[in-house]
N, C-alpha and C positions, 0 to 999 in steps of 0.2 A: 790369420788369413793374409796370404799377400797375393798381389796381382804382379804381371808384367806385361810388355812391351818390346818392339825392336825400335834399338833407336835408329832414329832415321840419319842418314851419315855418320853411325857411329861405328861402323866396320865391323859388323856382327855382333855388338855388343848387344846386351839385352839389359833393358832396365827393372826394376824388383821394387815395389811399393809396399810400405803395411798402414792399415789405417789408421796410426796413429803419427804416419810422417816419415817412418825412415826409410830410406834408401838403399840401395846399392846396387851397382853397374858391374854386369860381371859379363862373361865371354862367354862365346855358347856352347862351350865345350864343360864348363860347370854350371851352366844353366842348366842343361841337359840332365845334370848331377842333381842338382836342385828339383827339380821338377820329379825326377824317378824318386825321390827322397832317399838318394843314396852316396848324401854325404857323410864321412866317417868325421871324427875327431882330429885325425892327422891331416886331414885338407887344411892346404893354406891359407881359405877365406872359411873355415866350419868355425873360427870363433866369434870373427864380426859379422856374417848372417845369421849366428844365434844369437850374440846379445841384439839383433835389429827386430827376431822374433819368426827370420825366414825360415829357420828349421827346429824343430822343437826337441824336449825329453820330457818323460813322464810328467815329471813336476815342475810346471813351467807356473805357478801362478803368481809368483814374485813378477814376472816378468811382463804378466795379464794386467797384473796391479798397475804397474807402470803406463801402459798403453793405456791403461784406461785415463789415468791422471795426464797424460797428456791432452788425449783425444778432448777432457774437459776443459781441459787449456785453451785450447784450437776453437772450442766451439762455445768458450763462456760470453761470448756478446749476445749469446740466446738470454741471458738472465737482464738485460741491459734494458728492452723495448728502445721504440724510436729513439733514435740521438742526432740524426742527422734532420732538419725542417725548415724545407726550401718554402719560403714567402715570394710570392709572383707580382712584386705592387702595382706594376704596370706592364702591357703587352701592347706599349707604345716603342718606338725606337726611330731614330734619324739613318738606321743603315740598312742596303738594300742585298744582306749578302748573297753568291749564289747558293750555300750549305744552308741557310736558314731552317732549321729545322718546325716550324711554328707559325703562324698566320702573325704575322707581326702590323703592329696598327701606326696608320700616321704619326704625327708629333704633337698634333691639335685635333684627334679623335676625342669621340668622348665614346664614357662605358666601361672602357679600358682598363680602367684603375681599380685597385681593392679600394672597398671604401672602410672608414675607421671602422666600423662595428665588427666586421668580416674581421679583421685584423687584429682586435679585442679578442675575438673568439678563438681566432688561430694561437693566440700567444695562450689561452687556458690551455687548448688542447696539448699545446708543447709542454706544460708544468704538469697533464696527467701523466705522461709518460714517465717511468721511474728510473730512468736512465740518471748517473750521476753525470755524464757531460754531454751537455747539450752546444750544438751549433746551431746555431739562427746562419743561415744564407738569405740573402736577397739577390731575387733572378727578375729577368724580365723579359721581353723588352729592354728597356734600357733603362734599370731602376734609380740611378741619378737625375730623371725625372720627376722621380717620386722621393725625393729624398726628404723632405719631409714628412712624409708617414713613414721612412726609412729611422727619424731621430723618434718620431712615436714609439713605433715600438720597441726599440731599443731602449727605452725610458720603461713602456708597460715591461721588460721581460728583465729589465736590472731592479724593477721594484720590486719583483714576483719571487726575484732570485734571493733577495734579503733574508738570510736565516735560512735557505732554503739547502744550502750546503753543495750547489751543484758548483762542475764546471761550466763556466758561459762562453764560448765564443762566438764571434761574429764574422763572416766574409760576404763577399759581395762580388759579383761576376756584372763588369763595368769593362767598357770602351774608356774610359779616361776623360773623355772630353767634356762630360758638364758638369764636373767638383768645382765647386768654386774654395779657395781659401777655407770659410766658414766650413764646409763640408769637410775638408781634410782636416782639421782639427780637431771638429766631431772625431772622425774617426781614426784619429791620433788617441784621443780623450775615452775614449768608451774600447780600444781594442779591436775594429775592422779590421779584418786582413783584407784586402784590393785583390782580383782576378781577372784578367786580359787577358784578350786575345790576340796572338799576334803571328801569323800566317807563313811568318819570311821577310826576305827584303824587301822594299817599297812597293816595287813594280809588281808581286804576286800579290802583296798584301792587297795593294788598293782595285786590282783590279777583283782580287775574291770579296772583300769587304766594302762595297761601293757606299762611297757617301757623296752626296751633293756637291762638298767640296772640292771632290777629287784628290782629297788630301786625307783620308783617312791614318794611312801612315803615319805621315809626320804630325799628327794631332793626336792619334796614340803615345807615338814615343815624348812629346814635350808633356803630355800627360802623366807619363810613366816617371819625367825628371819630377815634375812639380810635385808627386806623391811622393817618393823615394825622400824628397828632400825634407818633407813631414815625419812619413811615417818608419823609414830608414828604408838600408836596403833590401832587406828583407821582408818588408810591409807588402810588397804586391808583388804576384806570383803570374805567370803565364802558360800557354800552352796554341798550341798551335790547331786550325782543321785541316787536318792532307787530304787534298785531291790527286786527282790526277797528275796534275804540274806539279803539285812538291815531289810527287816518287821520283821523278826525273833524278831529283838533284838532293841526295840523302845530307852531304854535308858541305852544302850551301845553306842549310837549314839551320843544320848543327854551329855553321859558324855565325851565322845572324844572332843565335840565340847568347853564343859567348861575347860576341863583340857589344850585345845591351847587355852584359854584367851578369845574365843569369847563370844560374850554377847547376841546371836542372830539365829535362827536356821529356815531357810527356806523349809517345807518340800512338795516339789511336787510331784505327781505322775510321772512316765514314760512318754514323750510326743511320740503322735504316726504318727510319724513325718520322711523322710527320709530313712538312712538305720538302722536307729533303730528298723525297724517291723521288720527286717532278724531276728535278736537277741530275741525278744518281748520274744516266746515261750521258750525261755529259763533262760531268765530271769527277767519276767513279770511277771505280776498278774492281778485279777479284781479289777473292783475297789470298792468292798466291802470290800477286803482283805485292800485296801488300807486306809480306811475309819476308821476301825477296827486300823489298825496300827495307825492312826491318834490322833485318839480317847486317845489309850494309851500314847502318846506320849504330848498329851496336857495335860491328868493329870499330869504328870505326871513336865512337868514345870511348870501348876500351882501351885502344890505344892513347886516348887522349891520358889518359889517366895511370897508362905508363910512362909518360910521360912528367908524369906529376903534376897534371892539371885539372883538379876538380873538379867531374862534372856527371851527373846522373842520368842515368834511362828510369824515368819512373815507373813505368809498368814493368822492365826488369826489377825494378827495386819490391813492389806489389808481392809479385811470384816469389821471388828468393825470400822473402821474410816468410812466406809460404812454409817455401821448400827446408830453408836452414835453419829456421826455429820452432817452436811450438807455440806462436804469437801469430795470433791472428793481424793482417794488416790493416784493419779497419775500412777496405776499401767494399763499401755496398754492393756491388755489381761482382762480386768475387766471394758471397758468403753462401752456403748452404747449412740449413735452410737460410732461403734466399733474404735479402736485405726488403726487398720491397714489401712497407706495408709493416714490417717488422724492424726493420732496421733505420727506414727514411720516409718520409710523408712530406707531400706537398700541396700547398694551400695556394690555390689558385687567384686570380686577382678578380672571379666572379662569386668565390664564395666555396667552391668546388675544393676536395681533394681528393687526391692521387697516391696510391703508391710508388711513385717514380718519377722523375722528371720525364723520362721517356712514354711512360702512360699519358702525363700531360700532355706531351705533344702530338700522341697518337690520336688522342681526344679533339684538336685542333683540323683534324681532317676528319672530324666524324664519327673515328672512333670512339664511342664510350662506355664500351665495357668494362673500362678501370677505374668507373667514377665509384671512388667509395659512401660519397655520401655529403653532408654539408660540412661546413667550417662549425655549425653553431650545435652537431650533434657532439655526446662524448666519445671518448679515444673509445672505448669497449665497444661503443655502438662501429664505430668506424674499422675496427679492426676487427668485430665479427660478420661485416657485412656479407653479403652475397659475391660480390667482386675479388673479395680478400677468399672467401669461400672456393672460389673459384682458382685462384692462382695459387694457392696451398696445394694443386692437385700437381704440380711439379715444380715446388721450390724445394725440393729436397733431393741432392743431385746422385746422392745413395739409393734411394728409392726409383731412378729411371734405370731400366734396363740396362742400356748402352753405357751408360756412366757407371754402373755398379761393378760393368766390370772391365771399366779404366785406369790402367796405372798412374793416371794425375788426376782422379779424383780427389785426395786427400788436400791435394790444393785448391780444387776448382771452385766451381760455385754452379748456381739454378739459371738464376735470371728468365720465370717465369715470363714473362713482359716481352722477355726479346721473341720467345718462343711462340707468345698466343699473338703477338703482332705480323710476326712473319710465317708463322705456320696455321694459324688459329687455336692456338691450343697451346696453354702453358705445358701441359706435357707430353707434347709432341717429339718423337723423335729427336733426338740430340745429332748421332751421328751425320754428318753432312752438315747440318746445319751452318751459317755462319760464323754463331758464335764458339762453337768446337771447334769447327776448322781453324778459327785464331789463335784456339788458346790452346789446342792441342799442338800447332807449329810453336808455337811462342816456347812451349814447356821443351820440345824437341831440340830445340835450338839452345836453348839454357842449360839442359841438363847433358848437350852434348860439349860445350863450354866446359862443366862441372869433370865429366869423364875425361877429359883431354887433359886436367888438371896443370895445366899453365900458374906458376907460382903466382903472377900478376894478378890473372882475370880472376882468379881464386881471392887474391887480399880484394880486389874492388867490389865484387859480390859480397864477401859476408862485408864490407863495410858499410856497401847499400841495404842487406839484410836486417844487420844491427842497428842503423842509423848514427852511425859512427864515422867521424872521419877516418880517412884512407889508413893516415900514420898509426893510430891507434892500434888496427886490427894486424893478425899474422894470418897464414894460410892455416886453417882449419887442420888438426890431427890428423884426422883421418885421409887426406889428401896429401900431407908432406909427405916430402920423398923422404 
């Protein structure tokens, strides 16, 4: 079975999917061929659309065999359960952003905090899942707060891990500014990776990330030396929130991000999520606007990197390991069936959990249809509940109509949660949707990249794909000239 597509700017080309991942960009003059099923053997392109599986003969099942061993490839994080489990220890914080997705509590609230027993309970729930690697995140608020129940359970979840055979890591999504010494050694000593936010240069940061001191900026970045110098420089990782003001200026972004040493630039849109829709109209956009900023923002490190300066677009890197391997990218928000609930759980800091961080937050203005249930129930109880019940009715992106018959489904994903928050109904209509509309541009834009076959952008994608530096990789076969 394959599907297609016109790509968009690709001068009549039309794109050609099969469900186990392969490709191929042809002209509509053998689309047309394709489609009548009236290509011969002597066609130029009849032997790389058969071995992809676009045109068949009698005895194709060597070939069925294959699809299928991939497609199991593609989709073995199904055998896996939860791996990813965000802990919320506090929904205190010192900053007033405008994006704030979350009802965020004073400095000296109380109630705020997970308390140990909550946090006991969350660390069994993370060892019933049979995943062999698990990440512990800590989210907040601003969980250097709470870094003390932060060295707890990382204590309860390396004793739990003894003999237990798993992989452990740890990260931690942190402003920088209240690690003391002690703290960064800890998480030198046990394996934290560090995750900031950091908006652009001073004057966007501090006015999107408002802190008392009026100095957010420069109490990130002296933040960001004082870890580095711990935990190297690879210890702490960044990413940016775009509004409105950063579209302006794609690579005034890109160069703030290279001139702090990073190697790497993750660019999402707005999520519409919490109490980030109060803010939206003022500093939001569509996501054409965003697409467009996108677009520039990818040349614009492509070129960097013909240059020979290293540097990534992660959610290009996401797709392409998609698109040019049969490895799933581990990224939740991009699985079908969908990662929530399945793939990530979050233990809130009243006792609550979520499928999603985004459920979490939806839950913060009221919504609580995503409450699965308590920290103190078991994982089977929590993942057969009513909620989870509920959002299985379209975490499966084969299973929606409109998706089933898109040529970038085989990369896509569900992301119930975005669907029952913004439409009410995880299985609500895809097409039009926000989340299509991003990811359908993003995949357009990529694979019109891919057809134009530039020796360059060709070596910098599978390098992003593979996770391999640049010198390593050559242009793919099937695209040298």
């Amino acid at each position: 079975m394959w599907r297609a597509i016109d790509l968009q700017g690709g001068g009549g080309r039309a794109l050609v999917t099969g469900n186990a991942g392969d490709f191929a960009v042809i002209d509509s003059a053998d689309f047309a061929l394709l489609a009548a099923n009236a290509l011969d053997e002597t066609h130029p392109r009849y032997a790389d659309l058969y071995a992809k599986g676009f045109v068949t003969k009698p005895d194709d099942s060597g070939l069925r065999r294959l699809e299928g061993a991939i497609t199991r490839t593609r989709k073995s994080f199904l055998l896996d359960g939860p791996s990813l489990h965000i802990f919320v220890v506090t929904l205190r914080c010192d900053h007033s952003c405008q994006y704030c997705q979350v009802s965020r509590a004073a400095v000296d609230a109380r109630g705020y905090d997970m308390n140990l027993a909550d946090a006991a309970a969350a660390v069994d729930r993370v060892f019933e899942s049979p995943a062999k690697n698990l990440t512990i995140e800590f989210q907040g608020g601003e969980p250097t707060l709470r870094f003390d129940l932060v060295r707890q359970i990382v204590a309860m979840a390396e004793a739990r891990d003894i003999g237990a055979q798993r992989m452990m890591r740890f990260t931690m999504a942190t402003t920088l500014h209240h690690l003391s010494d002690d703290d960064l050694a800890f998480c030198h000593d046990h394996g934290i990776h560090l995750s900031t936010s950091i908006d652009g240069a001073a004057a966007l940061h501090n006015r999107q990330r408002s802190h008392p001191s009026r100095q957010s900026y420069e109490r990130t970045i002296e933040g960001l030396a004082r870890a580095r110098a711990v935990l190297g420089h690879d210890g702490v990782a960044a990413l940016p929130t775009l509004t409105k003001a950063t579209l302006a200026d794609p690579h005034g972004l890109i160069d703030t991000y290279r001139e702090l040493g990073f190697g790497a630039l993750f660019l999402r849109p707005l999520s519409p999520y919490g109490f980030a829709l109060k803010t939206r109209r003022a500093i939001g956009y569509d996501m054409a606007e965003f697409l467009t900023f996108y677009e520039k923002a990818l040349d614009r490190i492509l070129d960097l990197n013909r240059q020979g300066i290293a540097f990534e677009e992660t959610n290009a890197a996401i797709l392409l390991r998609h698109i040019l391997t049969p490895f799933h990218s581990g990224y939740v928000d991009l699985r079908s069936p969908a990662g929530a609930g399945l793939g990530v759980l979050v233990y809130n800091y009243d006792g609550k959990v979520y499928p999603t961080d985004e459920a979490r937050m939806a839950a913060e203005t009221g919504d609580t249809r995503f409450a699965l249930g308590s920290v103190h129930e078991p994982l089977d109880t929590l993942i057969g509940s009513p909620a989870m019940q509920w959002l299985t009715t379209g975490a499966v992106a084969e299973e929606q109509p409109t998706c089933a018959k898109c040529a970038f489904v085989p990369y896509c994903g569900a992301d119930p949660v975005h669907h029952a928050t913004t439409q009410g109904d995880p299985a609500a209509e895809r097409e039009g949707s926000e989340f299509c509309t991003k990811h359908k541009g993003l995949f357009h834009i990529l694979f019109r990249h891919l057809a134009d076959g530039d020796p360059e952008t060709l070596r910098t994608f599978t390098a992003w794909a593979l996770r391999k530096p640049r010198h390593e990789v050559g242009v793919p076969a099937e695209f040298a000239a």
